[in-house]
KOLNULUM-462385 format. One record per residue (C-alpha): residue number from 0; y, z, x. Coordinates in steps of 0.001 Angstrom, whole numbers, plus 524288, in hexadecimal, padded with zeros to 5 digits. Layout:
BEGIN
- n|Y|Z|X
- NUM|Y|Z|X
...
This chain:
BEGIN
- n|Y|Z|X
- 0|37927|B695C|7C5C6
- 1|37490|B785E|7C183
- 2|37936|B71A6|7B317
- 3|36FB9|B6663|7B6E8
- 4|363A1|B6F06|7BB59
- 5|364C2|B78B2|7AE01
- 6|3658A|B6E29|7A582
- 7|3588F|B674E|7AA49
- 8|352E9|B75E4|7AB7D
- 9|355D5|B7660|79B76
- 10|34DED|B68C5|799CA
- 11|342C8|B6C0D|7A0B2
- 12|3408A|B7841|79949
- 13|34347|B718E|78C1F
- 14|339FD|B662D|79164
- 15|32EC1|B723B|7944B
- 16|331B1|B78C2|78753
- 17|32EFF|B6B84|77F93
- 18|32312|B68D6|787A3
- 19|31E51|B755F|784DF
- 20|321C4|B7583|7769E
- 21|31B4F|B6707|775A6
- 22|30D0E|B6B17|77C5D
- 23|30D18|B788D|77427
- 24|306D4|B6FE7|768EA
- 25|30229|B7534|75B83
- 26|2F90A|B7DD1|765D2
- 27|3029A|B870F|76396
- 28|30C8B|B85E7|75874
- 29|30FBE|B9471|75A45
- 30|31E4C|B9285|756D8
- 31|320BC|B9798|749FF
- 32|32D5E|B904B|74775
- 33|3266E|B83A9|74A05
- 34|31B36|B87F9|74244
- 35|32362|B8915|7363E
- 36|32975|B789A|736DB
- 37|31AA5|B7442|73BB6
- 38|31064|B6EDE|73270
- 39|305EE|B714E|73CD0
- 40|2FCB0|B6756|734FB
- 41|3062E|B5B1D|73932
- 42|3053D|B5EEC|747E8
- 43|2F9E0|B58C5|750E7
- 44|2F444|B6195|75A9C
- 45|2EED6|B5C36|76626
- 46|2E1CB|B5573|76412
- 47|2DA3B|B58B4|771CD
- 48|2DB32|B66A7|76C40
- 49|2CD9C|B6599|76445
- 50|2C470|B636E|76DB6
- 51|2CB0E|B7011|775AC
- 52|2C90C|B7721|769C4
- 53|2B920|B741F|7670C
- 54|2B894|B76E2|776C9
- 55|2BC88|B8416|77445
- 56|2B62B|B85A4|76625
- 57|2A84E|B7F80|76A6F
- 58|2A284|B8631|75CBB
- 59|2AA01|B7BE0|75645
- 60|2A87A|B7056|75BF6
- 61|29E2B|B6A3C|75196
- 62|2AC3D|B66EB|74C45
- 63|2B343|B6127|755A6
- 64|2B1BB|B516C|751B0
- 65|2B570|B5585|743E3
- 66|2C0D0|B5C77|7483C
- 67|2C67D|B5194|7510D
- 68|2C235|B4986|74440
- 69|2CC1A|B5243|73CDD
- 70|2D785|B51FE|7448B
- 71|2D84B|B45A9|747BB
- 72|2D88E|B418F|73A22
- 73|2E303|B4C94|7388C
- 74|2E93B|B46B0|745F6
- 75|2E795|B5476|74C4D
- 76|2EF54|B5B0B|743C3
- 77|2EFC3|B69CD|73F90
- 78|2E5E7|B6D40|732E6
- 79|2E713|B7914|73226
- 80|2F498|B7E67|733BB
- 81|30055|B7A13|72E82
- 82|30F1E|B7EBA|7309F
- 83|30C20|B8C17|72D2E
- 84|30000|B8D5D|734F8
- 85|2F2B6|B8BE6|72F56
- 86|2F2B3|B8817|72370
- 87|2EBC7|B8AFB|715D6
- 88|2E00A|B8529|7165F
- 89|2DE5F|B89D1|725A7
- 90|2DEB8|B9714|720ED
- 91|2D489|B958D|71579
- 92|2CAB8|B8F8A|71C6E
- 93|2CAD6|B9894|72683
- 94|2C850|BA3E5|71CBB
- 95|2BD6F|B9B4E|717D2
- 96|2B841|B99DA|72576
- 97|2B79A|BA900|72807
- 98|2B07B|BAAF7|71B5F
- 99|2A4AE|BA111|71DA5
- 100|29C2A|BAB40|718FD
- 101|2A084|BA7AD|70B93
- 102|29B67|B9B60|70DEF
- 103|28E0E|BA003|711F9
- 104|290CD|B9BB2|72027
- 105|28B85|BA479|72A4E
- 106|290CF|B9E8D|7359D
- 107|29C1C|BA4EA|73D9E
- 108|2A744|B9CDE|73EDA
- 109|2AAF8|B994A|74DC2
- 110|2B5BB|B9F14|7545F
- 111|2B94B|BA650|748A5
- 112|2C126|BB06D|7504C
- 113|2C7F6|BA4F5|7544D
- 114|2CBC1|BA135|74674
- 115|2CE0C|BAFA5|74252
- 116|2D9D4|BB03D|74D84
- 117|2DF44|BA394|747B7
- 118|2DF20|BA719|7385F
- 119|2E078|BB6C4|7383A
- 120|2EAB5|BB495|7434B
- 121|2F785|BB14F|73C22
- 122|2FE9E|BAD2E|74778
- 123|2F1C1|BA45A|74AB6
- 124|2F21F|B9F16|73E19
- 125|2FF93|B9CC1|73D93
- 126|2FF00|B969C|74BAF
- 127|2F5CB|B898C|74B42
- 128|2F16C|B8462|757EE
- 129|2E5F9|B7B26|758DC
- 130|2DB9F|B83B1|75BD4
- 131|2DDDA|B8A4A|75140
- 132|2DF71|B7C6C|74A7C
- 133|2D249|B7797|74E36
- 134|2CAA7|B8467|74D8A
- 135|2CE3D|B8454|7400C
- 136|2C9BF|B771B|73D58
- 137|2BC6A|B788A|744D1
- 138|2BB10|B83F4|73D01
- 139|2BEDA|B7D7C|730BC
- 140|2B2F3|B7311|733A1
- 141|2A94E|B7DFC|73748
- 142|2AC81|B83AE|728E3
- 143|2A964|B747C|72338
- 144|29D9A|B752C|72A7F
- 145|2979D|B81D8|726DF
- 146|29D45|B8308|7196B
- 147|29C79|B7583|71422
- 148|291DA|B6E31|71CE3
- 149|287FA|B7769|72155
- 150|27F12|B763F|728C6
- 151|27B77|B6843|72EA6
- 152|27287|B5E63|72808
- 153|26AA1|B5F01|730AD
- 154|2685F|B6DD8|72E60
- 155|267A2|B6CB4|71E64
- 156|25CF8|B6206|72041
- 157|253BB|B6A9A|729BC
- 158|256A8|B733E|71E02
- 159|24D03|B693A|7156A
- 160|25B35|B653D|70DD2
- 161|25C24|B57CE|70C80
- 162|2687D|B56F6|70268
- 163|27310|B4EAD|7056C
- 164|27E70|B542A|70C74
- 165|28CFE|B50E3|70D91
- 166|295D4|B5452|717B9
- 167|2A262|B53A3|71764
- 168|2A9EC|B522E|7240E
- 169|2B2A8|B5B01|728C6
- 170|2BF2B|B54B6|72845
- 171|2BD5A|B518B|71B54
- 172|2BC4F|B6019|7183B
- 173|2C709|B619A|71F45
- 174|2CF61|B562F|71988
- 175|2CD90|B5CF4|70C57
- 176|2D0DE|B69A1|70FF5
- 177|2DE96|B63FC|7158A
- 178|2E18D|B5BE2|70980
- 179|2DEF7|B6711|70085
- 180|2DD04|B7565|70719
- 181|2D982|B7B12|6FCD8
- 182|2CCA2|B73CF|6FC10
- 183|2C90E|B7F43|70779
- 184|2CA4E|B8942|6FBF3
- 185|2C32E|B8235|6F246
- 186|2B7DA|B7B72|6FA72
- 187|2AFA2|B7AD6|6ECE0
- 188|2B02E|B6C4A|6EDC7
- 189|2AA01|B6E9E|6FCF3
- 190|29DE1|B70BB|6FA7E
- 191|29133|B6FE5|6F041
- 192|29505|B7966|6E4FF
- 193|28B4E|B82F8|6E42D
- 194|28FC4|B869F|6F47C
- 195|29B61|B8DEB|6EE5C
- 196|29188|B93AC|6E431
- 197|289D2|B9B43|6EE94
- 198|294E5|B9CEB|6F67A
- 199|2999A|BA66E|6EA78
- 200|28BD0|BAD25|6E815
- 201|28DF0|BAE0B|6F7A2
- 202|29945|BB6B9|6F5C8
- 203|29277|BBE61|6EB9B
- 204|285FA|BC17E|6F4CE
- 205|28F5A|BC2AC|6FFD8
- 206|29674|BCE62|6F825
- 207|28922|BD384|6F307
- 208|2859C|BD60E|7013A
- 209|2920A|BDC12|7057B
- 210|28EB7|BE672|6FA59
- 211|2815F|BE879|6FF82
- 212|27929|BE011|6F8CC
- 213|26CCA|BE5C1|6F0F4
- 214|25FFE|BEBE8|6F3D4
- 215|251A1|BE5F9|6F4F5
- 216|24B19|BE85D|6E659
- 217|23B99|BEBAF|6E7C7
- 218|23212|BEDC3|6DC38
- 219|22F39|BFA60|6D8B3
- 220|221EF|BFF32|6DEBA
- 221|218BF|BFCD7|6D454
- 222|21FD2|BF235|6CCF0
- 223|21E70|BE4B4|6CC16
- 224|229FA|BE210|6C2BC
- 225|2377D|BE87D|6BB51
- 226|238F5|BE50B|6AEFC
- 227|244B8|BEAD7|6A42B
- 228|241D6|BF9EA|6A188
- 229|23CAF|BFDF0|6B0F2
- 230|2453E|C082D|6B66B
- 231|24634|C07AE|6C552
- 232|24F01|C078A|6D11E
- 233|24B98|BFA3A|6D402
- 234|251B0|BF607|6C7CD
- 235|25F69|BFB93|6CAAB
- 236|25D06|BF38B|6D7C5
- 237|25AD2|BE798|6CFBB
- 238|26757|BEA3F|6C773
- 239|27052|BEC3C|6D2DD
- 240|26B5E|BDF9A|6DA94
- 241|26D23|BD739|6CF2F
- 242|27AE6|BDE71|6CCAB
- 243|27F19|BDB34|6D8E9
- 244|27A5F|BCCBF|6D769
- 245|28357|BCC9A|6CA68
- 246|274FC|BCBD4|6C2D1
- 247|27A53|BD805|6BB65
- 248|289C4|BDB83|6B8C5
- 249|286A7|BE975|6BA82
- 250|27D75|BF307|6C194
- 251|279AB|BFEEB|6BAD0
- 252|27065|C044E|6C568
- 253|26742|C0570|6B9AE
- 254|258E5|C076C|6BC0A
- 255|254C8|C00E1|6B091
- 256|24FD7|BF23F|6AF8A
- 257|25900|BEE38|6A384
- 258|25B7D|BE261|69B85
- 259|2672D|BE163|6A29A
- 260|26077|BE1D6|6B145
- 261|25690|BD771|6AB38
- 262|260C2|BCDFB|6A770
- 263|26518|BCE4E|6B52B
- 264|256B3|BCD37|6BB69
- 265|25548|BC05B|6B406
- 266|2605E|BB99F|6B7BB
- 267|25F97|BBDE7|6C51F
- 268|25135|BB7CE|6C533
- 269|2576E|BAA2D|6C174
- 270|25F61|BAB11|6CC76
- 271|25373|BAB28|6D380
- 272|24C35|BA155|6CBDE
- 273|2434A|BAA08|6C54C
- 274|242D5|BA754|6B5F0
- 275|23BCC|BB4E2|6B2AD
- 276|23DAA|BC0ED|6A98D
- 277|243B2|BCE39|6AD1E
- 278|2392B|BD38B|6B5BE
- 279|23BBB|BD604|6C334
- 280|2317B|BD2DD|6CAD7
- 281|2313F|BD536|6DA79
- 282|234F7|BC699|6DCE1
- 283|24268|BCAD6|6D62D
- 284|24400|BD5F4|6DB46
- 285|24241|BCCEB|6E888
- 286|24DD7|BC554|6E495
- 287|25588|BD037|6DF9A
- 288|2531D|BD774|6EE4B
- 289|25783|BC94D|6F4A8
- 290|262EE|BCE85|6FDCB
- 291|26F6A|BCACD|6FD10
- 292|2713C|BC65A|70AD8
- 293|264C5|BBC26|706F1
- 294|26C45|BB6B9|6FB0A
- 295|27904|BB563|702CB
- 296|27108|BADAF|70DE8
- 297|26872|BA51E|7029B
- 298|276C5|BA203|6FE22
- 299|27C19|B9D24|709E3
- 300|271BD|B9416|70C21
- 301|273BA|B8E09|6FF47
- 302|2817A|B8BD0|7010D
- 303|27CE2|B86AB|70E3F
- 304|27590|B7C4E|705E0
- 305|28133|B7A48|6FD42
- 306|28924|B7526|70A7C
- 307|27CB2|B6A51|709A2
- 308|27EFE|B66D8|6FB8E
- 309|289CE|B5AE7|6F7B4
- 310|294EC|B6151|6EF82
- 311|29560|B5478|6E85F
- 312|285FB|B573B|6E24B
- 313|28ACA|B5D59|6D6B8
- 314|29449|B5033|6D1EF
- 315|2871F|B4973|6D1CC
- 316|287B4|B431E|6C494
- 317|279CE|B45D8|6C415
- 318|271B3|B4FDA|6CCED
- 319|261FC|B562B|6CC84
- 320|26437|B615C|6D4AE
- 321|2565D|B68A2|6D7D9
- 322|256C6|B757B|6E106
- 323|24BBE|B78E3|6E77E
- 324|24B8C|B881A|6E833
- 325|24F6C|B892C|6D9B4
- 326|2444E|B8076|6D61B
- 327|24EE2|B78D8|6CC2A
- 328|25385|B6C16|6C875
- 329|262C9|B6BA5|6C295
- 330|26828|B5E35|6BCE1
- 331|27483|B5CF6|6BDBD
- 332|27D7A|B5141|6B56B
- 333|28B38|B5163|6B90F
- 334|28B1C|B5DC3|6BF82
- 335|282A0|B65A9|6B4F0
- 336|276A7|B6AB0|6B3C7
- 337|26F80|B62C3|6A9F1
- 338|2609B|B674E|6ABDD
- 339|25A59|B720B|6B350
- 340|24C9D|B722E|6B6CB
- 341|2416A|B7985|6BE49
- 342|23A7E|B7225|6C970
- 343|2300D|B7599|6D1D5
- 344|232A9|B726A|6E131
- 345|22B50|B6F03|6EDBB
- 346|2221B|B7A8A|6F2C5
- 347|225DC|B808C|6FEDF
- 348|21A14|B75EB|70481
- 349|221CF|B6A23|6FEC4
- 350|22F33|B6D94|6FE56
- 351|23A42|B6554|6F3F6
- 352|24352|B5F60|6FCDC
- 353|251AB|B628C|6FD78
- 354|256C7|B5550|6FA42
- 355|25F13|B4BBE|6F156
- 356|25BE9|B3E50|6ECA8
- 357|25F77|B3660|6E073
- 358|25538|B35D4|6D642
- 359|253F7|B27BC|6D14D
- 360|24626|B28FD|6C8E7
- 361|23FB2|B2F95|6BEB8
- 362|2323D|B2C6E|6BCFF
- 363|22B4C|B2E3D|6B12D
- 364|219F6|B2FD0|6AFCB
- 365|21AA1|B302F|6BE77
- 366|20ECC|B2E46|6C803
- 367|20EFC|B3757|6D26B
- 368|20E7C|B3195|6E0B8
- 369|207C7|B3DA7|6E779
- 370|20DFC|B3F74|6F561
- 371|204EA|B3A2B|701CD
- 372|20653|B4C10|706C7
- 373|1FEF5|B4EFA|6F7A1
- 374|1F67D|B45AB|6F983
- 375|1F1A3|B491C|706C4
- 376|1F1BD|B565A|703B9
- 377|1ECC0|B598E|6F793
- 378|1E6D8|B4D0E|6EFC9
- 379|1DEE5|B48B8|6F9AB
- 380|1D953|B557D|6FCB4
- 381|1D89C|B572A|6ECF9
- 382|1D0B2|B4A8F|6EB22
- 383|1C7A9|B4E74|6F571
- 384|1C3F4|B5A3C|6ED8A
- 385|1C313|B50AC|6E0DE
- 386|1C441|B4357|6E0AD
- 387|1C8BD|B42A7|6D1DF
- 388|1D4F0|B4AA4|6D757
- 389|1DD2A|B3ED2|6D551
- 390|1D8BB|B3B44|6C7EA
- 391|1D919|B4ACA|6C192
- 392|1E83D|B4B82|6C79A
- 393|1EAC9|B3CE2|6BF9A
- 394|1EC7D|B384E|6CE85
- 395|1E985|B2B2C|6D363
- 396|1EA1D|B23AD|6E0BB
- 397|1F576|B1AC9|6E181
- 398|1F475|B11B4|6EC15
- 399|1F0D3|B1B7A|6F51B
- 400|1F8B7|B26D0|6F004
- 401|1F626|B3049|6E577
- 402|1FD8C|B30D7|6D87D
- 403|1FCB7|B383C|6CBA0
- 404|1FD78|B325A|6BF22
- 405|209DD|B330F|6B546
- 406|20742|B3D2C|6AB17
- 407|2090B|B4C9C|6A739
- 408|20110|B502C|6B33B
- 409|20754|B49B2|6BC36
- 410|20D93|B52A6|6C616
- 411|219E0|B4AC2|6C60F
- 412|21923|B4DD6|6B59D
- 413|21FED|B4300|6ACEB
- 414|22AF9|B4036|6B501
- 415|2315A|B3FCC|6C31E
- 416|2405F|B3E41|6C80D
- 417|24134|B3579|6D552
- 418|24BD3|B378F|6DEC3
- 419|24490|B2F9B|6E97E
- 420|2436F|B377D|6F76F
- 421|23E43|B38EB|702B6
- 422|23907|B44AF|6FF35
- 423|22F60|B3FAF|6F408
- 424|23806|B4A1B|6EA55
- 425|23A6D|B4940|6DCD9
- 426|239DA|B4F2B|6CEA6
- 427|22EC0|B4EAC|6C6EB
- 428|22A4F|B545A|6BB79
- 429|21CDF|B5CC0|6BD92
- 430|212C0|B611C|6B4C5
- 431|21010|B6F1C|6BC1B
- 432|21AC9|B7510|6B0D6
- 433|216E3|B821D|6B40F
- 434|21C68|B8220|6C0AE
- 435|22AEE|B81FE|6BC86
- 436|22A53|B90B3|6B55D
- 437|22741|B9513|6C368
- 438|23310|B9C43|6C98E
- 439|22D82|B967A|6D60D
- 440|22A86|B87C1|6D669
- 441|22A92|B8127|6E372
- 442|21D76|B79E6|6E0A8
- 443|21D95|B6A8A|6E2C9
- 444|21C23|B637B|6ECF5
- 445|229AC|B5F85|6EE95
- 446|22DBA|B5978|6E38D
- 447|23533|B5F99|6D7EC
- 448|22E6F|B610C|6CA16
- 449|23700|B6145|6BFCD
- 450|237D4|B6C8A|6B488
- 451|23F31|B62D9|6AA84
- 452|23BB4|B55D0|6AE83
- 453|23C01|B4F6C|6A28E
- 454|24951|B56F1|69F0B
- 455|24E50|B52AD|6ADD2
- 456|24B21|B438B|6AA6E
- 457|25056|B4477|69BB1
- 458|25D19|B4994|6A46A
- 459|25DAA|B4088|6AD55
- 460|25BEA|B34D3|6A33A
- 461|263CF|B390F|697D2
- 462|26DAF|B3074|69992
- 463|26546|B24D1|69C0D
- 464|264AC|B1CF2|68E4F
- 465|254F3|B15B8|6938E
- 466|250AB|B25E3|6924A
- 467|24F51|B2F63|688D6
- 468|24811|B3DD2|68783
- 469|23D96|B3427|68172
- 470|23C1C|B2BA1|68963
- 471|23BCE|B3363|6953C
- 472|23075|B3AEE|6906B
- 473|22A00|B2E59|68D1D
- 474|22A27|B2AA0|699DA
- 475|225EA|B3833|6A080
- 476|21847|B37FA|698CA
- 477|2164E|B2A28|6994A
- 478|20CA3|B2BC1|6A396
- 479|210CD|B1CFF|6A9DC
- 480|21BDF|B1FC0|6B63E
- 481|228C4|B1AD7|6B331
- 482|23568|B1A74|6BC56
- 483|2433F|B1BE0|6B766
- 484|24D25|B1856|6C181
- 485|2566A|B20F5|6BEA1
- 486|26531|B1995|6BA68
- 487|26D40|B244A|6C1AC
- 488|26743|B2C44|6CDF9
- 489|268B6|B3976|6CD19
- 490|26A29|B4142|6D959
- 491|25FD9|B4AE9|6DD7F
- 492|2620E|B5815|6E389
- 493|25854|B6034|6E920
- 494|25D59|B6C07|6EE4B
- 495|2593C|B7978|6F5A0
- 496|26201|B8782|6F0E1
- 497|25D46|B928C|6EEB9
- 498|2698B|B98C7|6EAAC
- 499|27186|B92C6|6DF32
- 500|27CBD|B94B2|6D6BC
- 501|279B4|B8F47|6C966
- 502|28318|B8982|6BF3A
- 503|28282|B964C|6B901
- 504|28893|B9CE1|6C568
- 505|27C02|BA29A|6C6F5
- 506|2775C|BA443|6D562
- 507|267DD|BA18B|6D8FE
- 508|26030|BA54F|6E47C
- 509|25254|B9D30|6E5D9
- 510|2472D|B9EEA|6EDAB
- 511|2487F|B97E1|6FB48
- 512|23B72|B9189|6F84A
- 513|23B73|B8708|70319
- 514|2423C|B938D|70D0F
- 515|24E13|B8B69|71107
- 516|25556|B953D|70D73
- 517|252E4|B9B15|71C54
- 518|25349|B9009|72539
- 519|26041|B8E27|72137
- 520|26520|B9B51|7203D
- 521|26205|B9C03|72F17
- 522|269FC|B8F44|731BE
- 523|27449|B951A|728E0
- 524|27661|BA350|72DE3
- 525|27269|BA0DD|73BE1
- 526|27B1C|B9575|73E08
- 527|28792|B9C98|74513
């Protein structure tokens, strides 16, 4: 009987041991010899477990759907951890997570002492539960969001941007990075390319200000320029702020306004679309003083803007890309430049919309259709003041609208490019020349004139055997409209940076004419 009573004492503490063991899930897979025979990523954990998590971890629950969305495709399986505890790919994005500053993300990252304990903690990191599981995951989505998204649609278009955007879902972010992890170290395909562009000049400013940046240049009292052979301390100012720009490869501390220093002026003043000669005038010496802190923050807004653009836009076969700031048009034929050209933009009063549409037209001799707002406001009132208004400007009434006549003084000039729009945008050629020497030339009322136009059409119709050079200008100073539907649409960009890295690797900062650069510096930096 005592025999009886031991042996049934034995199975009922075997029976408690195995119950325990069984309940003490992958919660806690603290047993290092199991750890070592366990491919975590093949063991389920128990699904109920997620919506305890975003309970506790309220900051995160914007994710929750996508999460459950994850796992269940995964059947609630371990992502991040495998049989030696968190795996590669675990550990790089959380160094890329910590470091969102190199992304130009201001934001702090949510219970980011949490994540510290698990990844700096080597027993924590070596001993997965599903908190640490799911934090890592949440986390992992709040990095899509702020790094690869930004901010909402709805956000970019009370920003005035009306570009297409993509966005790609989480789990299919996710789904690449577990078929290939490396694609976490080279996220290049991610995102638009010129992101990773000002993500390096980023770097640069970044270090720039940890060295202490440079000082605000002034003009001498009683000067209005510098020019090569003045001797001043201003100059040596001017020579260190471009050395520390990289304008100049060394910095002599010299007094003296050199050929050397003059070089470097120049260039600099492309960079801030100025085509001038080697005086420096206050307004440089305004750009030169620029601190760095402003640059960094002008930088992260562009690469804010990046997050809006499609990554695909450059495999266009075809592409007219026009940004704003920089008052320039690029075309682009399988992914190179193929003509450059001034344009003047919408005045501050009439601003060019940020936008994209497929141009379909050009139309040669063209009439223009003056907008109802011109009308109202200034042709009406102008043929008050003289009735032969209409007939001085080559303008005529056109069943109850206003037009001007085709011909060389026609403010449309000889030709226009139609991407049709809601916005009543397009290219045009113009015959106010003048206007494109300006450094400055936000003018129109919307619309973009065209530097090159006839160069922009011969482009865009080189290939098509009904056109030639000839013909084209036949057609221009015909002084009779014609439409040419064009055989293959080309896509139309309008854009709004005013920091770029150009093909040279050369980085530009333009005037923030239509001052968006603030609005969404405030959504940007204030957005914890």
């Amino acid at each position: 009987m005592k025999k009886s009573i031991t042996t049934y004492l034995l199975l009922v503490s075997l029976l408690l041991l195995l119950c325990v063991s069984c309940k003490k899930n992958n919660d806690d897979l603290s047993n290092s010899k199991s750890k070592e025979t366990i491919d975590l990523s093949k063991i389920p954990f128990d699904s109920t477990l997620v919506s305890s998590f975003f309970e506790k971890h309220p900051l995160l629950q914007k994710y929750q759907l996508d999460v459950n969305k994850l796992y269940r495709k995964y059947n609630y399986h371990y992502l991040w951890y495998d049989k030696n505890g968190s795996n590669e790919f675990s550990n790089i994005f959380y160094n890329k997570i910590i470091n969102l500053l190199e992304e130009g993300i201001e934001t702090k990252v949510p219970y980011r002492t949490e994540l510290d304990q698990i990844y700096q903690n080597t027993k924590e990191n070596k001993t997965p539960n599903t908190n640490s599981e799911l934090l890592t995951t949440a986390l992992y989505f709040f990095y899509i969001d702020k790094v690869f998204h930004g901010l909402e649609t709805e956000k970019s278009n009370e920003m005035e941007w009306f570009l297409p955007r993509e966005k790609q879902s989480y789990t299919a972010y996710t789904d690449s990075l577990l078929i290939d992890p490396s694609v976490i170290k080279k996220n290049k395909k991610t995102l638009f390319s010129q992101y990773y562009l000002l993500k390096n000049q980023l770097k640069k400013y970044s270090e720039i200000e940890k060295k202490g940046s440079w000082d605000s240049i002034a003009l001498p009292t009683g000067y209005k320029t510098l020019k090569i052979g003045d001797s001043l301390p201003a100059i040596a100012q001017v020579r260190k702020r471009l050395f520390l720009d990289g304008f100049l490869k060394t910095d002599s501390k010299s007094l003296l306004y050199d050929a050397a220093l003059a070089k470097a002026v120049v260039k600099f003043k492309k960079t801030r679309g100025i085509d001038g000669d080697k005086l420096l005038y206050g307004t440089t010496l305004n750009y030169l003083s620029t601190p760095v802190s402003s640059l960094i923050k002008t930088l992260v807004v562009n690469m804010e803007r990046c997050r809006w653009v499609s990554k695909d836009i450059s495999k266009a076969k075809e592409l007219i890309a026009v940004n704003i700031p920089s008052y320039e048009l690029s075309y682009f034929k399988n992914g190179k430049i193929v003509l450059k050209s001034n344009v003047v933009v919408g005045k501050t009063l009439n601003k060019t919309v940020i936008f994209s549409a497929p141009m379909k037209y050009i139309v040669f001799s063209p009439y223009w259709n003056l907008p109802t707002s011109i009308i109202q406001k200034e042709i009406l009132p102008a043929i008050a003041k003289d009735p032969n208004y209409l007939a001085s400007h080559n303008m005529e009434w056109n069943n109850g609208n206003v037009r001007q006549k085709p011909g060389v003084k026609n403010s449309l000039g000889l030709v226009k490019f139609l991407f049709p729009n809601s916005n009543a945008i397009y290219l045009h050629d113009t015959p106010s020349k003048y206007l494109f020497s300006k450094d400055q030339r936000a003018f129109s009322h919307g619309c973009i004139r065209v530097a090159k136009p006839a160069e922009l059409a011969y482009k865009i119709m080189e290939n098509d055997p009904d056109w030639n050079p000839e013909k084209i200008d036949e057609a221009m100073h015909a002084g009779k409209e014609k439409w040419y539907p064009l055989k293959n649409k080309i896509p139309v960009y309008i854009g709004y940076f005013t920091a770029w890295e150009d093909t040279d690797g050369i980085l530009h900062f333009y005037d923030d004419i239509y001052t968006r650069d603030e609005a969404l510096a405030a959504l940007l930096f204030d957005n914890k």
